[in-house]
N, C-alpha and C positions, 0 to 999 in steps of 0.2 A: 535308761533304755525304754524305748514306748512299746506296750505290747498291741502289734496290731490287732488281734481279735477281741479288742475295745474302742476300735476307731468308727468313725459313724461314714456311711459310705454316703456321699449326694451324689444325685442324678439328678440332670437337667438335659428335655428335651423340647424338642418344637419352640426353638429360637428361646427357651427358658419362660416359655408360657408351662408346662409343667414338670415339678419339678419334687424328687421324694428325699428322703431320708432311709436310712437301711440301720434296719438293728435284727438281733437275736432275741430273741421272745423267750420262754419257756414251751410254748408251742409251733416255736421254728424259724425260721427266716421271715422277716416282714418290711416293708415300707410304709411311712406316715409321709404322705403329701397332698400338696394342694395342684388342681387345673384353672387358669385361667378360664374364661369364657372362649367357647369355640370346638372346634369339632376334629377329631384324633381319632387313630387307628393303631392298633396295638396289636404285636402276635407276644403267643406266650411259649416257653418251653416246657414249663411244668403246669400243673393244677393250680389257678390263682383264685381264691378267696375274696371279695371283694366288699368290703363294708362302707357306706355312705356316711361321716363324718356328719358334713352340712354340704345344703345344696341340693340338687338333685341331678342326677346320671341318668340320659338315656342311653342305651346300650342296645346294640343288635350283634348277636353273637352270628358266627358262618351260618349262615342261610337262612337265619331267624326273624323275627321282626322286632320292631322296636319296643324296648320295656323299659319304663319307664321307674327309675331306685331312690328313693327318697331318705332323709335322715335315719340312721337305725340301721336302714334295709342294706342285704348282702345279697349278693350273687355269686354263681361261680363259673370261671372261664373253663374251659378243656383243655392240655397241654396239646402243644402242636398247633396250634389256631391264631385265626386273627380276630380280632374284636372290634367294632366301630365305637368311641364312646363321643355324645353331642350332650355339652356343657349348656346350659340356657342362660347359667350362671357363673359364678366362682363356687369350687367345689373342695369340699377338704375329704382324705379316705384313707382305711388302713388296708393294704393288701399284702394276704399270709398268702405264702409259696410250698406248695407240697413236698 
């Protein structure tokens, strides 16, 4: 008998140009995925966490301008929002969900 709350969840979006992985963390709900090159727009329901893998994210949050998130570097989205993110590259990232 499988127990679901050990299955790994995949999400694929924008024709499978990006696309995550879902696991439980010790510090909560998370995804590890990669973006194609190209430019996406995302809302969020909760608090998203955003850490840069490789690659680099520019991101303009609701009303914001453009910042630009390099290896290492994290951001955080607002719940309730939409976000723009422009790939220049292939990007890999882990995003914790509040």
């Amino acid at each position: 008998m499988s127990d679901l709350n050990n299955t790994v969840k995949h999400n694929s979006y924008f024709e499978g140009k990006v696309q995550s992985l879902g696991l439980d963390t010790e510090i909560g709900h998370a995804t590890v995925g990669v973006m194609k090159k190209g430019t996406y727009q995302f809302s969020t329901s909760t608090v998203e966490t955003i850490i840069v893998v490789s690659g680099i994210m520019n991101i303009k949050l609701a009303d914001g301008e453009w910042t630009k998130y390099a290896e290492r570097e994290k951001f955080e989205v607002p719940a309730n929002s939409k976000f723009d993110i422009l790939c220049d590259t292939d990007v890999a990232y882990i995003c914790y969900y509040a």
